[in-house]
C-alpha positions as CSV (number, residue, x, y, z in Angstrom):
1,X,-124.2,50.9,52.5
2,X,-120.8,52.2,51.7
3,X,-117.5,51.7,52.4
4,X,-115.2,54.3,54.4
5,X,-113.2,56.4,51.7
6,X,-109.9,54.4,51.6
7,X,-106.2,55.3,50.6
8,X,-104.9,58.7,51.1
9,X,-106.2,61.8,49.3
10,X,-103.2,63.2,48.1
11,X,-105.2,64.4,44.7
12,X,-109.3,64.0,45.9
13,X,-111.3,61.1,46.6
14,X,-113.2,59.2,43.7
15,X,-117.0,58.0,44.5
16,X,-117.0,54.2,42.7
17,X,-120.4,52.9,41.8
18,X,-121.1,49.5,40.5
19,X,-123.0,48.3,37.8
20,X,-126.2,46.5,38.2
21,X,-126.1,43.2,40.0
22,X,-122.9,43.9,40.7
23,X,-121.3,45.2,44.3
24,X,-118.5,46.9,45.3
25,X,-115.9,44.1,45.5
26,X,-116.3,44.2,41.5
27,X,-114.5,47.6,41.6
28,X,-112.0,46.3,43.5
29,X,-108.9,46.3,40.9
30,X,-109.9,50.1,39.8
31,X,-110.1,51.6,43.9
32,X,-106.8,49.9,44.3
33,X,-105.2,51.6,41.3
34,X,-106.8,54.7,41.9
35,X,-105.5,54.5,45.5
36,X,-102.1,53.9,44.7
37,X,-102.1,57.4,42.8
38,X,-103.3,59.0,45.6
39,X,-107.0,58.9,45.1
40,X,-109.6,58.0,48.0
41,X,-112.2,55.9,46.9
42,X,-115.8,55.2,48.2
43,X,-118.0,52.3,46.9
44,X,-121.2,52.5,47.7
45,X,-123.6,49.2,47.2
46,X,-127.0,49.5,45.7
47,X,-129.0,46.7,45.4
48,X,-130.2,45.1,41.8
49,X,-133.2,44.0,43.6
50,X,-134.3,45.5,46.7
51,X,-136.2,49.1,45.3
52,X,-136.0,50.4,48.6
53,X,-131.8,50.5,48.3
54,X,-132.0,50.2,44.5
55,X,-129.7,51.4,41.8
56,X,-132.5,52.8,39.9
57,X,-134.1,54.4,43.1
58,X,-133.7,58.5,43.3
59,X,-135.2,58.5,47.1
60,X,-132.2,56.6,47.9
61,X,-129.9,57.5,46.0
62,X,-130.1,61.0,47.5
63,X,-129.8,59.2,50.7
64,X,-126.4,57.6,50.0
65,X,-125.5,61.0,48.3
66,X,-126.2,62.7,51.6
67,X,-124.5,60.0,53.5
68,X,-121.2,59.9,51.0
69,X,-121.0,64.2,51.2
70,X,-121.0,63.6,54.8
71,X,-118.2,61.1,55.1
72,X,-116.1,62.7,52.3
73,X,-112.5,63.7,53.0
74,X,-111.8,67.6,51.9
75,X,-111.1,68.4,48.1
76,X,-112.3,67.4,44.5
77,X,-114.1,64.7,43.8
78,X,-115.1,62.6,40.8
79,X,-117.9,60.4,40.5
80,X,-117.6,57.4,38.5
81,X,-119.9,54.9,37.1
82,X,-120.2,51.4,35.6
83,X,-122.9,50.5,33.0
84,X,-126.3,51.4,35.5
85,X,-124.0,52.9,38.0
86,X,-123.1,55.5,35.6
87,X,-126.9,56.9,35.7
88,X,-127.1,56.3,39.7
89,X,-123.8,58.3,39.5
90,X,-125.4,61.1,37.5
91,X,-128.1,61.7,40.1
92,X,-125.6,61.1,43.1
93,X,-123.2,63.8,41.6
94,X,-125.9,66.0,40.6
95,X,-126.9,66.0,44.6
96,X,-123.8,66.0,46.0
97,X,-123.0,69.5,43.8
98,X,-126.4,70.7,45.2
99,X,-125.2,70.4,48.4
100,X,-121.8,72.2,47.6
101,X,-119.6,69.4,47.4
102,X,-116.6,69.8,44.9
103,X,-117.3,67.7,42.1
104,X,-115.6,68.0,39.2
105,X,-116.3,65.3,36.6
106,X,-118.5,62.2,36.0
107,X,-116.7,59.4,34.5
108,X,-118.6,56.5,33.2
109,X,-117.3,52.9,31.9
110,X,-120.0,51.5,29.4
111,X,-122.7,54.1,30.8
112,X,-126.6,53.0,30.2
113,X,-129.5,55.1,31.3
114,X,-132.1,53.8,33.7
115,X,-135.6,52.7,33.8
116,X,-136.2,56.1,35.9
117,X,-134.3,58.2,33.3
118,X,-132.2,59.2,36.0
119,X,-129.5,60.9,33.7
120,X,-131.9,63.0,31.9
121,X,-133.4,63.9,34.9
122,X,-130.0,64.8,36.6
123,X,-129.2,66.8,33.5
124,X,-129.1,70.3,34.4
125,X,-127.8,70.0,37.8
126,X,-124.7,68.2,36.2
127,X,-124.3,71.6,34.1
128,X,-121.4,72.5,35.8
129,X,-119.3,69.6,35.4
130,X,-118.1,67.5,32.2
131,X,-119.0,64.0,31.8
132,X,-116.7,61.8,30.2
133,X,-118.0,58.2,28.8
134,X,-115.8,55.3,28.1
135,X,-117.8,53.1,25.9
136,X,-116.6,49.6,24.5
137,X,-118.7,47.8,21.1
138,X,-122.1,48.4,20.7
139,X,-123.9,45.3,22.7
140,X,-127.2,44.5,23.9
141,X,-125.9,45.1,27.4
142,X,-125.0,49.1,26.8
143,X,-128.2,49.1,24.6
144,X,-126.0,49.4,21.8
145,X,-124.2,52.8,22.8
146,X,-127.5,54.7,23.4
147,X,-126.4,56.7,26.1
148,X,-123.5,57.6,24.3
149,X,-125.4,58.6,21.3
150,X,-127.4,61.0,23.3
151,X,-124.5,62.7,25.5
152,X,-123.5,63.6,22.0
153,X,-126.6,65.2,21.0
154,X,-126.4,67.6,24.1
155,X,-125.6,71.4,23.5
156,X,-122.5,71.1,26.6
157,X,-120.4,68.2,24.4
158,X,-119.8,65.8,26.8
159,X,-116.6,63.4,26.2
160,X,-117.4,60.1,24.4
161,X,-114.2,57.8,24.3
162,X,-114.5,54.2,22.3
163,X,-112.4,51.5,23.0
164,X,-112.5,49.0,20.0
165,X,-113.2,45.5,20.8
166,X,-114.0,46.8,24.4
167,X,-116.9,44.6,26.4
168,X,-119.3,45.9,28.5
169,X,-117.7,44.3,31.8
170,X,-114.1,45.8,30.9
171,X,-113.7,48.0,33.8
172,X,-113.9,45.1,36.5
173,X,-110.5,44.0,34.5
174,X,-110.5,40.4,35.6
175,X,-112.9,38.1,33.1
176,X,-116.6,37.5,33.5
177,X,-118.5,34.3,33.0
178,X,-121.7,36.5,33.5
179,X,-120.5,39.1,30.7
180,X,-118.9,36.9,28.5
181,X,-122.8,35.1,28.3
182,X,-125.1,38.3,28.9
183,X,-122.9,40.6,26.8
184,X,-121.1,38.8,24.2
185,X,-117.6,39.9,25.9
186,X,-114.8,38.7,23.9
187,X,-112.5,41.7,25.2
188,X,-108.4,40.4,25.4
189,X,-105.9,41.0,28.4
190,X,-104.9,44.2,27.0
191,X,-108.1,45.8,25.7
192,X,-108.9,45.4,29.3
193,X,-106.5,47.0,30.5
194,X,-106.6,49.9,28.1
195,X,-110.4,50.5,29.6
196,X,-108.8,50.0,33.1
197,X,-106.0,53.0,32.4
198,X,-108.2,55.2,30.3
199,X,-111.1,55.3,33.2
200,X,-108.3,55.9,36.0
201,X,-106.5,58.8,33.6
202,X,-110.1,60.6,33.1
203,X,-110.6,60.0,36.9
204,X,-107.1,61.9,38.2
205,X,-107.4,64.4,35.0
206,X,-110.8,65.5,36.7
207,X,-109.6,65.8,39.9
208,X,-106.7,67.7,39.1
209,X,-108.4,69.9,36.6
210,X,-110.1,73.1,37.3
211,X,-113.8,73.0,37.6
C-alpha cells in the first residue's frame, strides 16, 4: 500500500499522494528532489478503481493514514497532493493530526475535490495547519480552478499560487500523453519545472516553519 519513507530526514518526512489513475512511480522526480534536500518521502498508492483501496474512499483512507502515522520517522511532516490526491491528502492529514502527528502544511499541485467532498469534510480538522495550492490554467481536468476558488472563500486564507501556462500534469515533470489529450497540457520544459521547484519550496518551507 505504501512505500517505506525513503532518504534521510534531515528536515521531516513529506507524505506524496498521487493523482487519480496515477501511482506512486508518477511522483518519482518530486520524492527524489525532495530527498536530496533532506526530506523523507512516503507514497502511498490508492487505487482509481478498486473502492475498497480508493482515492475517493474515507474508510481507507483513514486506514493508510493509520498505517503511514505508524511507519513515520520522528519530526514535521507535510502532506502533499496531486489533482484528486490533494483531497485524499486533506482527509489523510486531517487524521494523521487527530492522532497527534506533527503536521504542518498541505501542499497541493493542481488540487480538485472529490466525489465524497472529502476536503470540505476534512475542513475543520485541517484548522490548524495552512494549505497551500499550486494551480496551473483553468482546465476541465482541475474543474477549472474550483477548488482554488473555494480555498479562497474560506475565513483561514489558505495559499493559492498560479503558475501561468501551467498543465494539470505539471508536477510529474516529465510529459504526458494522457494529459496532453485529457487536459489540454501544452506546459514547456521550464513551466514544468517552475511547478516542480515551487511545490518542493512550499514543501521544505512547511516543514521548517513553525506550526
Amino acid at each position: 500500500m505504501a512505500d517505506s519513507a525513503i532518504g534521510l530526514p534531515r528536515l521531516g518526512c513529506a507524505v506524496l499522494l498521487h493523482g487519480f489513475s496515477r501511482g506512486p512511480r508518477h511522483l518519482r522526480v518530486l520524492s527524489a528532489t525532495l530527498n536530496s534536500a533532506g526530506v523523507a518521502t512516503v507514497r502511498p498508492a490508492l487505487s482509481a478503481w478498486d473502492w475498497s483501496h480508493g482515492i475517493n474512499n474515507s474508510r481507507f483512507l483513514t486506514r493508510v493514514a493509520a498505517r503511514i502515522g505508524a511507519g513515520l520517522p520522528a519530526g514535521p511532516v507535510v502532506v502533499f497532493g496531486h489533482s484528486a490526491g490533494a483531497a485524499a491528502g486533506a482527509w489523510i492529514a486531517a487524521d494523521l493530526l487527530d492522532s497527534g502527528v506533527d503536521v504542518r502544511r498541505l501542499v497541493m499541485a493542481d488540487g480538485v475535490e472529490s466525489p465524497a467532498g472529502l476536503v470540505r469534510r476534512a475542513w475543520e480538522g485541517l484548522q490548524p495547519i495552512d494549505v497551500v495550492d499550486v494551480v496551473g490554467d483553468p482546465s476541465r481536468c482541475n474543474r477549472h480552478g474550483e477548488l482554488a476558488d473555494w480555498l479562497q472563500r474560506q475565513d483561514r486564507p489558505s495559499i493559492v499560487v498560479p503558475i501561468s501556462g501551467g498543465g494539470h500534469g505539471d508536477i510529474e515533470v516529465e510529459r504526458s500523453l494522457v494529459y496532453e489529450w485529457a487536459c489540454g497540457d501544452d506546459s514547456s520544459d521550464a513551466v514544468r519545472q517552475v511547478v516542480l521547484e515551487t511545490v518542493v519550496t512550499a514543501t521544505i518551507h512547511g516543514l521548517t516553519r513553525d506550526r
